[in-house]
MMTF fields as JSON, N, C-alpha, C and O atoms, coordinates in Angstrom:
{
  "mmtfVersion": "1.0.0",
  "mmtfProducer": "UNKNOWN",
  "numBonds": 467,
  "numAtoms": 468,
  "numGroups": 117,
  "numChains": 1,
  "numModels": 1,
  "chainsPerModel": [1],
  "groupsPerChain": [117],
  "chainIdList": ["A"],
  "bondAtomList": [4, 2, 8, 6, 12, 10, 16, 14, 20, 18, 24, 22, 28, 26, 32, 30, 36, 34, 40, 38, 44, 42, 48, 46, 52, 50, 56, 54, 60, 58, 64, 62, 68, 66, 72, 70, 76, 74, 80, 78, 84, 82, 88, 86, 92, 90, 96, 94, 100, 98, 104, 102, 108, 106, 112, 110, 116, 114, 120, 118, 124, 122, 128, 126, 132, 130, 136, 134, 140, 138, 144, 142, 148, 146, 152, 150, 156, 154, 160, 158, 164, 162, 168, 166, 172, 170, 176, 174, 180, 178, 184, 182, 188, 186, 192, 190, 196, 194, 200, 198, 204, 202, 208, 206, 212, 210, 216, 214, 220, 218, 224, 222, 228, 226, 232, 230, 236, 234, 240, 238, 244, 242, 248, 246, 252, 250, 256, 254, 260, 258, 264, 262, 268, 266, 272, 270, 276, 274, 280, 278, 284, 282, 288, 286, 292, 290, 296, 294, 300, 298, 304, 302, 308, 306, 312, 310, 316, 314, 320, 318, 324, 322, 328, 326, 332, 330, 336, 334, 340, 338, 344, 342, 348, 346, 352, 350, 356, 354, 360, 358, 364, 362, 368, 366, 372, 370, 376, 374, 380, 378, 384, 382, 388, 386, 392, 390, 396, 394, 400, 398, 404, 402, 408, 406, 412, 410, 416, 414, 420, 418, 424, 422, 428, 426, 432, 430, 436, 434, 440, 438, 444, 442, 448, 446, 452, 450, 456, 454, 460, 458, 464, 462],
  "bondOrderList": [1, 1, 1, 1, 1, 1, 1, 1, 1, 1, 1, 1, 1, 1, 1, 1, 1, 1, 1, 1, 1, 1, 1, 1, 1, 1, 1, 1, 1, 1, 1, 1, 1, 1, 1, 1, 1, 1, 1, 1, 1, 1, 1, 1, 1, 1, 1, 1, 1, 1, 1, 1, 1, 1, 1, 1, 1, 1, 1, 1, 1, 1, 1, 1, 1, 1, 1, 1, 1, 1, 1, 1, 1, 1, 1, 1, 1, 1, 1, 1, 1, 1, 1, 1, 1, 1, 1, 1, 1, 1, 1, 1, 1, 1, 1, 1, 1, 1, 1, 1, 1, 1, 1, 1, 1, 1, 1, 1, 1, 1, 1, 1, 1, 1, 1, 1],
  "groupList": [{"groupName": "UNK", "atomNameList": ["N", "CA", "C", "O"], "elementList": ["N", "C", "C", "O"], "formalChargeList": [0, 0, 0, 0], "bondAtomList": [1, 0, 2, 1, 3, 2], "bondOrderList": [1, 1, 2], "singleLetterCode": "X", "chemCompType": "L-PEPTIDE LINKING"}],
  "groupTypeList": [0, 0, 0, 0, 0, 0, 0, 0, 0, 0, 0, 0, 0, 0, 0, 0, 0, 0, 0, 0, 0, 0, 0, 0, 0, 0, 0, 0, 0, 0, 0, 0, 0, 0, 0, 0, 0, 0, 0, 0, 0, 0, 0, 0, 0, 0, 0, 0, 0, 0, 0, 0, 0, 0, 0, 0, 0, 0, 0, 0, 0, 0, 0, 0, 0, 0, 0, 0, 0, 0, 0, 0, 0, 0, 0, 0, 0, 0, 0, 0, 0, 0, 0, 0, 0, 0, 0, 0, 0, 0, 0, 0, 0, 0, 0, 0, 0, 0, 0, 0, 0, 0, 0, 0, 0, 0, 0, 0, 0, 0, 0, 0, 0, 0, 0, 0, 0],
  "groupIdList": [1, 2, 3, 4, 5, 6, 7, 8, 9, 10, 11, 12, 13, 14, 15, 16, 17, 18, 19, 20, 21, 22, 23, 24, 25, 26, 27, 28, 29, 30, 31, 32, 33, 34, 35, 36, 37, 38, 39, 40, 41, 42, 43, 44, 45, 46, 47, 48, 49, 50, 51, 52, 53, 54, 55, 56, 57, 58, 59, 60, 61, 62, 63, 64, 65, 66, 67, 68, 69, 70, 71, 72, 73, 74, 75, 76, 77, 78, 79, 80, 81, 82, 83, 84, 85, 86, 87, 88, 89, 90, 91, 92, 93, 94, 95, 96, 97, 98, 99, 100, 101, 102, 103, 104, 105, 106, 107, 108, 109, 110, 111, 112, 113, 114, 115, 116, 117],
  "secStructList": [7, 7, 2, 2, 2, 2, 1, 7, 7, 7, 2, 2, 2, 2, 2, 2, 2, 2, 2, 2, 2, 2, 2, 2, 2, 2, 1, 1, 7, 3, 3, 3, 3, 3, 3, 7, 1, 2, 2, 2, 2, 6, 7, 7, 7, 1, 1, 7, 7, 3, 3, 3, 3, 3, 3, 3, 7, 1, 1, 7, 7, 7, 2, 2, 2, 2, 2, 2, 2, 2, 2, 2, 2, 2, 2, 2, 2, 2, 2, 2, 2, 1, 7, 7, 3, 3, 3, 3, 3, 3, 3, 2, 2, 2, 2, 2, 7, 6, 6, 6, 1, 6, 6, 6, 6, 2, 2, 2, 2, 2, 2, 2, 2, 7, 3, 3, 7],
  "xCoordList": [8.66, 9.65, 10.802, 11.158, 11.393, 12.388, 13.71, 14.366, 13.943, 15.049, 15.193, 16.227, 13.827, 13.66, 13.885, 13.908, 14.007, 13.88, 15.189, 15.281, 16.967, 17.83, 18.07, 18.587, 17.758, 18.109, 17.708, 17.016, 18.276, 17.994, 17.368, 17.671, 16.313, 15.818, 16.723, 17.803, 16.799, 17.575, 17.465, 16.374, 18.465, 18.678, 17.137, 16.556, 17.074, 15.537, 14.676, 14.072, 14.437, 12.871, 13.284, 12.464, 14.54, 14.555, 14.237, 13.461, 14.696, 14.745, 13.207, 12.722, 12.347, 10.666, 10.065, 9.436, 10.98, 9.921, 10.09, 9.083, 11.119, 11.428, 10.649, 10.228, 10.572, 9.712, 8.35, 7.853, 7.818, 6.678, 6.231, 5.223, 7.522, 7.044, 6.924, 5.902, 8.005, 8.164, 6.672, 5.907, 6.23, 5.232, 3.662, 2.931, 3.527, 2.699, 2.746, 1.701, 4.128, 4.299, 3.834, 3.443, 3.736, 2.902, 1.449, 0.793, 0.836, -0.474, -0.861, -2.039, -0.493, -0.479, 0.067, 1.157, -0.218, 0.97, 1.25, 0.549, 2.066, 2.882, 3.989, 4.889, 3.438, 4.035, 5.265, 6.485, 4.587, 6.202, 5.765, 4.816, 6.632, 6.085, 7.176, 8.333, 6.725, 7.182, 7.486, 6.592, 8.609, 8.278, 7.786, 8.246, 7.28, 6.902, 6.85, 6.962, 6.679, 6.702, 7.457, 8.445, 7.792, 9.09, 9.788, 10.724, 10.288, 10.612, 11.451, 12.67, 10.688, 11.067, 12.571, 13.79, 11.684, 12.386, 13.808, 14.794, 13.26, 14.471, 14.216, 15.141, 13.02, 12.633, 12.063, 11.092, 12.118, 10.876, 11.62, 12.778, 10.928, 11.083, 11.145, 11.135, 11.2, 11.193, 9.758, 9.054, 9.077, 7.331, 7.341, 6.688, 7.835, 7.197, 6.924, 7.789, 5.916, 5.081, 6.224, 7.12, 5.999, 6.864, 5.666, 5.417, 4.775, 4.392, 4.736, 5.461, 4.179, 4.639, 3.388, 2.367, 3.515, 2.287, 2.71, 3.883, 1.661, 1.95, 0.897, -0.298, 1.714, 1.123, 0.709, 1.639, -0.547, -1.065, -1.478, -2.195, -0.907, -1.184, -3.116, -3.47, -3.724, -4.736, -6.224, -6.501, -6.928, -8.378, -8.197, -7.406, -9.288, -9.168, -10.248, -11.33, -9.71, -10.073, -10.775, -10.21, -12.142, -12.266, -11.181, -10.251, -11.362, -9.861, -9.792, -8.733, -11.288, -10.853, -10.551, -9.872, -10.835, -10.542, -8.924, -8.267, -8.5, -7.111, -6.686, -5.871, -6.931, -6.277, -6.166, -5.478, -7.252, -7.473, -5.739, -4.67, -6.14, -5.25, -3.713, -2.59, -3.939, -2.038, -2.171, -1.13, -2.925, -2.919, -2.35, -1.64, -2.799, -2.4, -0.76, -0.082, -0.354, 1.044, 1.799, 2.463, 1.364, 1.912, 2.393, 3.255, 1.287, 1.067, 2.224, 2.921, 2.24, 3.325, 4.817, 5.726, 5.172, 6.414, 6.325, 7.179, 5.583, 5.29, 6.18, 7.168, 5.449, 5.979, 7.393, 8.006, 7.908, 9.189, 10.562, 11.748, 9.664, 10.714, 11.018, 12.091, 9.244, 9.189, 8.663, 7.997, 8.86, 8.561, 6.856, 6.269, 6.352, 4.737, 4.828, 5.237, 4.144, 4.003, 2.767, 1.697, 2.886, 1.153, 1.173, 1.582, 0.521, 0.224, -0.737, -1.518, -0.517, -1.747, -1.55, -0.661, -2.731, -2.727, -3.418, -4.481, -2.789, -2.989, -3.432, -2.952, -4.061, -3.816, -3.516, -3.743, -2.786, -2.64, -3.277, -2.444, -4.332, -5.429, -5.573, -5.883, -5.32, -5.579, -3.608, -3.121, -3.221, -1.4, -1.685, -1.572, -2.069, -2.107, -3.056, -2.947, -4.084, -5.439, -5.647, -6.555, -5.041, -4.998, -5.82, -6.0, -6.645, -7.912, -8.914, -9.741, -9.2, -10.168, -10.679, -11.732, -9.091, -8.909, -9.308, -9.289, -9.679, -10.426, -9.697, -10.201, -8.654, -7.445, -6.072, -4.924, -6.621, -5.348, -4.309, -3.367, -4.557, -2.88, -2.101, -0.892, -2.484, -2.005, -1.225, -0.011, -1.904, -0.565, 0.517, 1.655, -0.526, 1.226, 1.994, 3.123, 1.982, 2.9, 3.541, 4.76, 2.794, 3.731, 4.597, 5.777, 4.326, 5.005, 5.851, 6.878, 6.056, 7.098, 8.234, 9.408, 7.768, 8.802, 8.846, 9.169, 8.539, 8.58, 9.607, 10.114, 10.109, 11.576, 11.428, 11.185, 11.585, 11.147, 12.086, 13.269, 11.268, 12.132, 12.201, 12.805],
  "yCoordList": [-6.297, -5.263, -5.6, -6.775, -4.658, -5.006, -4.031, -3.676, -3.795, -2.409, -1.506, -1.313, -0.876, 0.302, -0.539, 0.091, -1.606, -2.249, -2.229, -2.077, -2.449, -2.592, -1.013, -0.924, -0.262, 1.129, 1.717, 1.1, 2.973, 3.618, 4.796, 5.264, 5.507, 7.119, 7.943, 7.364, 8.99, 10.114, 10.572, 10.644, 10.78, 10.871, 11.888, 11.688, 12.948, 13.594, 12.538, 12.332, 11.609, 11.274, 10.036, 9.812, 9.417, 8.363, 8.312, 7.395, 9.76, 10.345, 10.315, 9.751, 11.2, 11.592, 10.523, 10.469, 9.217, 7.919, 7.255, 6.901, 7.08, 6.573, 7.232, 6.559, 9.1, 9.523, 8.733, 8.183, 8.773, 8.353, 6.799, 6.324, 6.238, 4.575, 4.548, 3.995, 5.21, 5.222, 5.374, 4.411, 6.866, 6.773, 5.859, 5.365, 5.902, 5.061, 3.491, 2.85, 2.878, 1.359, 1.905, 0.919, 2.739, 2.737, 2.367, 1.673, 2.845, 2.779, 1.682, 1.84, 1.12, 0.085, -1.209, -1.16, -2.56, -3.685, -3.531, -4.096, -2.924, -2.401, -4.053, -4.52, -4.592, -6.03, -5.046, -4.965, -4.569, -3.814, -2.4, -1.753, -2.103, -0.29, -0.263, -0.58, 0.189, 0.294, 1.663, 2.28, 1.99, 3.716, 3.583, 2.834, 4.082, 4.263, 5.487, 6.445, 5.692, 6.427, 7.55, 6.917, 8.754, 9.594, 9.446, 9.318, 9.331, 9.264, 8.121, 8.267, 6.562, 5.602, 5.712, 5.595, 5.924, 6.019, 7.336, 7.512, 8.013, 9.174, 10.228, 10.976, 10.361, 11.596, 12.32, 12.795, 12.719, 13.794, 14.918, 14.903, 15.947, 17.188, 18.079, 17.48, 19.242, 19.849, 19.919, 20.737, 19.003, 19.301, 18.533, 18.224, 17.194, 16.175, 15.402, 15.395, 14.826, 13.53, 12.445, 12.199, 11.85, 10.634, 9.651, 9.476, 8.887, 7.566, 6.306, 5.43, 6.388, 4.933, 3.744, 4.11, 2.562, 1.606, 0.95, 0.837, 0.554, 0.768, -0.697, -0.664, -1.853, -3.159, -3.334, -3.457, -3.298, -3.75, -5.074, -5.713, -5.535, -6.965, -6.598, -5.548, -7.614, -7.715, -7.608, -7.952, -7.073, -7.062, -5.751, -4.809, -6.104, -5.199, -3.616, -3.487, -2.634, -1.452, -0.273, -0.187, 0.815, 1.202, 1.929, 2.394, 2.055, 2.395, 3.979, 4.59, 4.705, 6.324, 6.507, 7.505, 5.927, 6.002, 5.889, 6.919, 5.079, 4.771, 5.593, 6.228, 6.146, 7.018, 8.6, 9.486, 8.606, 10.298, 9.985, 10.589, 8.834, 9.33, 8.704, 8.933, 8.087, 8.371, 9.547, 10.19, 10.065, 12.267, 12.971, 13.972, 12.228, 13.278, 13.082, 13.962, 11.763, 11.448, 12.352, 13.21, 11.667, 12.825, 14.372, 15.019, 14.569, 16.289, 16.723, 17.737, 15.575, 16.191, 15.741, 16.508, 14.879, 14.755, 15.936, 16.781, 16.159, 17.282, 18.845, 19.484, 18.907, 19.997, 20.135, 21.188, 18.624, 18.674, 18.434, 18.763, 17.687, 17.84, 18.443, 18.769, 18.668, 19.638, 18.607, 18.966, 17.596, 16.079, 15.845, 15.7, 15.84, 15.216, 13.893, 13.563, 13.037, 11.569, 11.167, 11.117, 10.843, 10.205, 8.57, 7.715, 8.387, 6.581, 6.388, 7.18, 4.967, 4.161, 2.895, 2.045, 3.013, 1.57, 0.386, 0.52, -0.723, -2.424, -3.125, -2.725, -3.884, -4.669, -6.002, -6.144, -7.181, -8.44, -8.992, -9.391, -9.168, -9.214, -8.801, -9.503, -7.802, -6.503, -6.86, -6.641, -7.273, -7.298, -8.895, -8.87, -10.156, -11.302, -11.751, -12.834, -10.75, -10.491, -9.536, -8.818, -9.257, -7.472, -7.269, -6.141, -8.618, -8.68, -8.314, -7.619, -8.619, -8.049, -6.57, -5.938, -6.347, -4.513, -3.588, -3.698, -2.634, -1.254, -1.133, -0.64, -1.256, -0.478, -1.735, -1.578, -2.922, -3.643, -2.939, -3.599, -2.045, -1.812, -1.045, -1.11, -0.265, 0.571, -0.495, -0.358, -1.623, -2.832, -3.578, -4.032, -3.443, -3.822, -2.952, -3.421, -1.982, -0.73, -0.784, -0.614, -1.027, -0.62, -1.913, -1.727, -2.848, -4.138, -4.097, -4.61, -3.727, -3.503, -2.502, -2.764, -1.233, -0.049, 0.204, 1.362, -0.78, -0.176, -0.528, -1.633, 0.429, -0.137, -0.275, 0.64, -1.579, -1.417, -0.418, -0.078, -0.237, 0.716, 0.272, 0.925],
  "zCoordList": [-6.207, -6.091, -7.022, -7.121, -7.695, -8.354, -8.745, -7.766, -9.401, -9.381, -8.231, -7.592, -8.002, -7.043, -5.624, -4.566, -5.633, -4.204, -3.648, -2.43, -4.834, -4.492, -3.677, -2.564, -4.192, -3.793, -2.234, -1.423, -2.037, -0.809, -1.216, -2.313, -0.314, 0.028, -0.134, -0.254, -0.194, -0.182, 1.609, 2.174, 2.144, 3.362, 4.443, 5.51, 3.338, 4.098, 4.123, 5.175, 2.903, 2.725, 4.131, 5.021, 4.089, 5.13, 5.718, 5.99, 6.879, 8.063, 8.412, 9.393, 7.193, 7.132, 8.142, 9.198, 6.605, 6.892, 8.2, 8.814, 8.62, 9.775, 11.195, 12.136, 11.031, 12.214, 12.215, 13.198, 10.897, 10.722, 11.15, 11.673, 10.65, 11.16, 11.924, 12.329, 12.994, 14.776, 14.672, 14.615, 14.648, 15.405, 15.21, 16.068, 13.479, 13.302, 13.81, 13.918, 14.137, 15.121, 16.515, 17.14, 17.086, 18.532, 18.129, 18.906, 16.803, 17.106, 15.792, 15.472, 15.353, 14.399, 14.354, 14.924, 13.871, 14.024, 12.601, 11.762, 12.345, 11.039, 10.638, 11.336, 9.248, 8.829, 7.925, 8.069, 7.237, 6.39, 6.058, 6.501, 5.225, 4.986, 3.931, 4.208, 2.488, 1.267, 0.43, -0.149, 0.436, -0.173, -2.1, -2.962, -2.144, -3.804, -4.334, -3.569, -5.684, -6.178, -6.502, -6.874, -6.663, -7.457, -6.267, -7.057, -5.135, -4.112, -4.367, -4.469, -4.523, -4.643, -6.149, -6.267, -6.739, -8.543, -8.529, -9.244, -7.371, -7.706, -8.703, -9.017, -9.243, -10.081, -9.291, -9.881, -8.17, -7.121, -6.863, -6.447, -7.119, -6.812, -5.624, -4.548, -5.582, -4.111, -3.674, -4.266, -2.49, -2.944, -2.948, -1.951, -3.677, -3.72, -2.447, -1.571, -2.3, -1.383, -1.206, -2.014, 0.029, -0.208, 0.097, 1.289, -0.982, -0.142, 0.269, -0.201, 1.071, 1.656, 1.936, 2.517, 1.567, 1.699, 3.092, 3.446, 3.8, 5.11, 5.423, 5.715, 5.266, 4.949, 7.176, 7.973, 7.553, 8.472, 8.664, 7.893, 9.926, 10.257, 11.25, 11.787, 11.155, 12.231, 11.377, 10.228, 12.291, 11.499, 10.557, 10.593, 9.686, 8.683, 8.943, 8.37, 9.827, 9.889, 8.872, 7.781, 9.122, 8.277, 7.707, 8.366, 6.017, 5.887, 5.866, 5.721, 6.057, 5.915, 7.534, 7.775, 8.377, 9.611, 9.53, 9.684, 9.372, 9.194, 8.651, 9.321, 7.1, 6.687, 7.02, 6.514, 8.221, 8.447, 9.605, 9.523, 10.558, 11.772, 11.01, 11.46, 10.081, 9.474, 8.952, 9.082, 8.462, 7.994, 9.056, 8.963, 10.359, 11.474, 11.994, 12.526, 11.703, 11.845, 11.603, 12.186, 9.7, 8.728, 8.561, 7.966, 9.468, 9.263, 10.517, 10.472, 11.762, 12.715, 11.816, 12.132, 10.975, 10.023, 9.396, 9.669, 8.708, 8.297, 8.847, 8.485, 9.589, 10.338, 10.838, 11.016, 11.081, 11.954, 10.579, 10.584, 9.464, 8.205, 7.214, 6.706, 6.785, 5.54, 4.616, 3.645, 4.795, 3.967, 4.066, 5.139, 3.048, 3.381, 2.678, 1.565, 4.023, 3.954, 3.259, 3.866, 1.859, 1.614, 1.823, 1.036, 3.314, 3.804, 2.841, 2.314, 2.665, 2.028, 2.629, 2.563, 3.293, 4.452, 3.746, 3.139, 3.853, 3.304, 4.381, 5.442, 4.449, 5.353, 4.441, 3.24, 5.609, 5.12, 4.043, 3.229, 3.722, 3.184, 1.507, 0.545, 1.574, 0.675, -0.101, -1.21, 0.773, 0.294, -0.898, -2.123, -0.02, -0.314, -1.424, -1.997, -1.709, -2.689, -3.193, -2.776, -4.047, -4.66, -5.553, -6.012, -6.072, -7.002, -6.252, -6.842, -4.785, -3.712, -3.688, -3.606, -3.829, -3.227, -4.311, -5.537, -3.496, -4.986, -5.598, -6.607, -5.74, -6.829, -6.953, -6.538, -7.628, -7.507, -9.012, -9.451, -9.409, -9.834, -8.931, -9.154, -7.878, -7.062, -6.363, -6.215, -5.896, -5.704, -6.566, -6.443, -7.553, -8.437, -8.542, -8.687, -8.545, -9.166, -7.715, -7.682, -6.343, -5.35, -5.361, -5.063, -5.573, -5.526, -6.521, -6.076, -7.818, -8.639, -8.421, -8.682, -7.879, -7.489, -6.257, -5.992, -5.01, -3.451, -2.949, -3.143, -2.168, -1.13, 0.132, 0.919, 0.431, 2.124, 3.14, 3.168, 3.688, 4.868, 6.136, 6.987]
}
């Protein structure tokens, strides 16, 4: 993380992320949660996505399973902000070994521009 890390959300996307953590920490052991992308950087538009990497502690879950029921989070943020959340779930694992994971630039890039929340 670096530049984008000193910084803050814009007060909607905060708010988004925060419903979302709430509820995704009932059903997750959530280690950190990182915003990225135009969101992160401050170039995002009206429309734009806010993602967030959503670093999971524990065994390593299938991940479309995971990613359908953070869709469903999402979709109730969604509704109550106007904000759409795109999760991308890590686990420990996948954070600590990013040569492992299908897509290790998708971790560097979140690790260079993510802000924890």
């Amino acid at each position: 993380m670096t530049d984008a890390s000193t910084t803050r959300p814009d007060p909607a996307t905060a708010h988004a992320a925060r419903l979302f953590l709430q509820s995704a920490g009932r059903r997750y052991p959530l280690r950190l949660a990182l915003l990225f992308g135009s969101r992160a950087r401050g170039d995002f538009h009206v429309g734009s996505d806010a993602d967030i990497a959503v670093l999971l502690d524990g065994t390593h879950r299938p991940c479309l399973q995971t990613r359908l029921e953070l869709a469903d989070i999402a979709y109730d943020v969604l509704l109550e902000t106007g904000i759409h959340i795109q999760a991308v779930p890590l686990w420990t694992q996948d954070w600590e070994h990013p040569e492992s994971f299908s897509n290790p630039r998708l971790i560097e890039n979140i690790r260079r521009e993510g802000i924890p929340l």
